[in-house]
C-alpha positions in Angstrom: -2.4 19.0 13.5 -2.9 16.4 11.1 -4.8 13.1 11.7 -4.5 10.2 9.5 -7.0 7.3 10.1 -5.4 4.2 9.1 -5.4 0.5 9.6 -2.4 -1.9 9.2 -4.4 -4.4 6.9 -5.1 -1.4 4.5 -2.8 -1.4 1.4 -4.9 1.8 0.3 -3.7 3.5 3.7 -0.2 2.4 3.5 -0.2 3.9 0.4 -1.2 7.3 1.9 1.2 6.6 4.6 4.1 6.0 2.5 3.0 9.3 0.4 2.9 11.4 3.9 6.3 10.4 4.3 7.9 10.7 0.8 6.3 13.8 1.1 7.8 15.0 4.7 4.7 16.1 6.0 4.1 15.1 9.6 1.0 13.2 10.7 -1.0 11.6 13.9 -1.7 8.7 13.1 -5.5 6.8 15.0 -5.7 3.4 14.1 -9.4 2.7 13.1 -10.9 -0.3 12.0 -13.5 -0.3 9.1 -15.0 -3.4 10.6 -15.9 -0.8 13.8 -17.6 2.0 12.4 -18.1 4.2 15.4 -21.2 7.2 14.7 -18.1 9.7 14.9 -15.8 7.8 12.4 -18.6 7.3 10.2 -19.4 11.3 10.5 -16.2 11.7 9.0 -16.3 9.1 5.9 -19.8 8.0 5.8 -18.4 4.7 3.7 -16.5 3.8 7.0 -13.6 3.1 5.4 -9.3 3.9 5.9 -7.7 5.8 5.2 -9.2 9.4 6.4 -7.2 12.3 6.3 -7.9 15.6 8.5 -5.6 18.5 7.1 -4.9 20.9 10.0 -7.3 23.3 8.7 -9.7 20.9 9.3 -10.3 19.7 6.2 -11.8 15.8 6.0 -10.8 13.7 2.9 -11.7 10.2 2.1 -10.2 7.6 -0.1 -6.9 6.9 -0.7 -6.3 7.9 -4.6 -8.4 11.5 -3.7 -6.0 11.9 -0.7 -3.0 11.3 -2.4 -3.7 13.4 -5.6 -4.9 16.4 -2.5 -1.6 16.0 -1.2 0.4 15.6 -5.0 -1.5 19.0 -5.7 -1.6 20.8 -2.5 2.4 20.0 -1.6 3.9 19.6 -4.6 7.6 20.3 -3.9 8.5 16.2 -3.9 6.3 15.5 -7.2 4.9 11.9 -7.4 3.5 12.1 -10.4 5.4 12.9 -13.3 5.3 16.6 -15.9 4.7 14.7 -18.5 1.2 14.2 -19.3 1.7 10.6 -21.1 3.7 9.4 -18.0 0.8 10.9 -16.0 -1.3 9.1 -17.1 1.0 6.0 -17.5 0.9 6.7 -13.4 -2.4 6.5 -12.5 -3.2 3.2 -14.9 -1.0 1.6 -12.8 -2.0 2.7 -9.6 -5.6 1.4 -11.1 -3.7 -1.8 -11.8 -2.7 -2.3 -8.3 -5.4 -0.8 -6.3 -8.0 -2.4 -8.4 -6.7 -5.6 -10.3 -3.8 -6.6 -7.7 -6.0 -5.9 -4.9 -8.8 -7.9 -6.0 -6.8 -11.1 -7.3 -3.5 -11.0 -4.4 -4.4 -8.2 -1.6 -8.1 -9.4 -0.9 -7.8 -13.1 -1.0 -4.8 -13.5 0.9 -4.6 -11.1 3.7 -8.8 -11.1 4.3 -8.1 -14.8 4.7 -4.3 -15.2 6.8 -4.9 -11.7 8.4 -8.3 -10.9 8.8 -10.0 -13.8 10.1 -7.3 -14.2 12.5 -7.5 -10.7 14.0 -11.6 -11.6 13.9 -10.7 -14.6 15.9 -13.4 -16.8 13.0 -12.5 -19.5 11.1 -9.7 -20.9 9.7 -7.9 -20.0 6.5 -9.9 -20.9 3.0 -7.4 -23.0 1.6 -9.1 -22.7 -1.7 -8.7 -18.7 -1.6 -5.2 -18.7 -0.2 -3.9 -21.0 -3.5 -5.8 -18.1 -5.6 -3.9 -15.6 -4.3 -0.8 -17.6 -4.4 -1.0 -18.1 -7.6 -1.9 -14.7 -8.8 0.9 -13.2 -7.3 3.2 -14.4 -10.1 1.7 -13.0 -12.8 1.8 -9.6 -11.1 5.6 -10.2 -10.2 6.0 -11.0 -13.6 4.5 -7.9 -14.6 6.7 -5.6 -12.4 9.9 -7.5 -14.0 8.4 -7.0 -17.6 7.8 -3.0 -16.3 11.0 -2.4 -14.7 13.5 -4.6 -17.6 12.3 -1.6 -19.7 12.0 1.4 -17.3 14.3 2.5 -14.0 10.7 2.8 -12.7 7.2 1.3 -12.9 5.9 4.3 -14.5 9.2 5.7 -16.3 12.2 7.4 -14.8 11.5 8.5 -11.6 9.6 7.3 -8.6 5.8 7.6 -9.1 2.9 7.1 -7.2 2.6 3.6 -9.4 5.7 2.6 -7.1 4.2 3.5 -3.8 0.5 2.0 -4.8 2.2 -1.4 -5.5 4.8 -1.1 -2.9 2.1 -1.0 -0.5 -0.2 -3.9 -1.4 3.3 -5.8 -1.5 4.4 -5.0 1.8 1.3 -6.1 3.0 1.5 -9.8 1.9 5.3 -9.6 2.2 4.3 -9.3 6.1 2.8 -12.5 5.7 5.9 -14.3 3.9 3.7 -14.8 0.6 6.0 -13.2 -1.6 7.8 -15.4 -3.8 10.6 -12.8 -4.2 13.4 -15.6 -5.2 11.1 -16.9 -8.4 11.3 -13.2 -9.7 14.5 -11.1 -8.7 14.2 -8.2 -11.3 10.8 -7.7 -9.2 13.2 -8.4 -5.7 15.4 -5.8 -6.6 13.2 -3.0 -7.4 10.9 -3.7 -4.4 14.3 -3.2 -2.2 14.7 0.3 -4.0 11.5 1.4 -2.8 11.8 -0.3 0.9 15.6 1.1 1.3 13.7 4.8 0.9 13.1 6.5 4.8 9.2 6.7 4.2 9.0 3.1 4.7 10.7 2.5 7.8 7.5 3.5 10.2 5.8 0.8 8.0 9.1 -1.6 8.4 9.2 -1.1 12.0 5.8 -1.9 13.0 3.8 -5.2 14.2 0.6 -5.7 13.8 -0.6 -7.6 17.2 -0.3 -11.8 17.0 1.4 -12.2 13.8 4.9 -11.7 13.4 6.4 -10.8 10.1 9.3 -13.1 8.6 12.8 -12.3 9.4 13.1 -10.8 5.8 10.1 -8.0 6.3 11.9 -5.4 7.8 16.1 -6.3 6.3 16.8 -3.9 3.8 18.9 -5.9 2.0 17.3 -9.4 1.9 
């Protein structure tokens, strides 16, 4: 059996979710909290952090870009990242971009302060942060336009991990209605590729306990 620990306000383990399911492989999935970091989940991933992945050999695997290049190598029959070696590379800068930059100027601010502290039950919403992340989001939108006016896909022709990586931090503050997707429809439109695909309907279907997404999270054709 395979165990997935995951978390829904983890863009790193949506991203691992989204690859287990582009990938067909089935999957147990334990919701664990990184803020609750039990002796036995911190036996497995001493960092205590989602995702965690236990293969059904019982092999333990921690952080999201090592689990998902494990599963690119060790099940490679639906490739995420590309033959060539240019657009492999072109591949993981983005994922970089989006797990690093994105994540740090949109992911963070936003859902640590609309999500998290409302889970926490602490205190309210740092307006000052929120406007940060707000504001950020553009240029990252505008970025996916620039990417995808000159490509099918963010990393080339075909559906990457790049796609997934950024597909997942979106999601995430989609949930949350702070997408501006009308300012920047190239960005829309391939954002409804990628959602349209069956991996993402576990990810489409589900409610994270006390907020409600907007009508538009889970329509495939919004």
């Amino acid at each position: 059996m395979r165990i997935l620990y995951h978390h829904w306000l983890s863009p790193f383990a949506r991203k691992v979710r989204l690859v287990l399911g582009e990938k067909r492989l089935d999957v147990t999935e334990n919701l664990q909290a990184d803020w609750d970091r039990s002796d036995q989940f911190l036996a497995l991933n001493p960092a205590g952090e989602v995702p965690v992945l236990i293969e059904p050999n019982g092999l333990v695997l921690c952080d999201s870009q090592s689990i998902c290049e494990y599963l690119e190598e060790a099940y490679p029959e639906v490739p995420l990242l590309p033959r060539q070696v240019p657009e492999r590379a072109e591949t993981r800068r983005l994922v970089a971009w989006f797990d690093r930059k994105f994540q740090q100027e949109v992911t963070h601010p936003l859902v640590s302060e609309k999500l998290m502290k409302r889970m926490l039950g602490g205190d309210p919403p740092d307006s000052r942060w929120v406007r940060v992340g707000r504001t950020n989001i553009h240029n990252h939108l505008a970025y996916i336009t620039w990417l995808t006016e000159r490509r099918k896909w963010l990393a080339g022709g075909a559906m990457t991990l790049a796609d997934i990586t950024a597909a997942a931090h979106l999601s995430l503050i989609d949930y949350i209605g702070d997408v501006p997707w009308d300012d920047h429809p190239f960005a829309k439109d391939w954002y409804v590729r990628i959602k349209s695909r069956p991996c993402f309907r576990p990810l489409l279907r589900e409610v994270i306990p006390g907020v409600l997404p907007p009508k538009h999270y889970a329509d495939l054709d919004f």
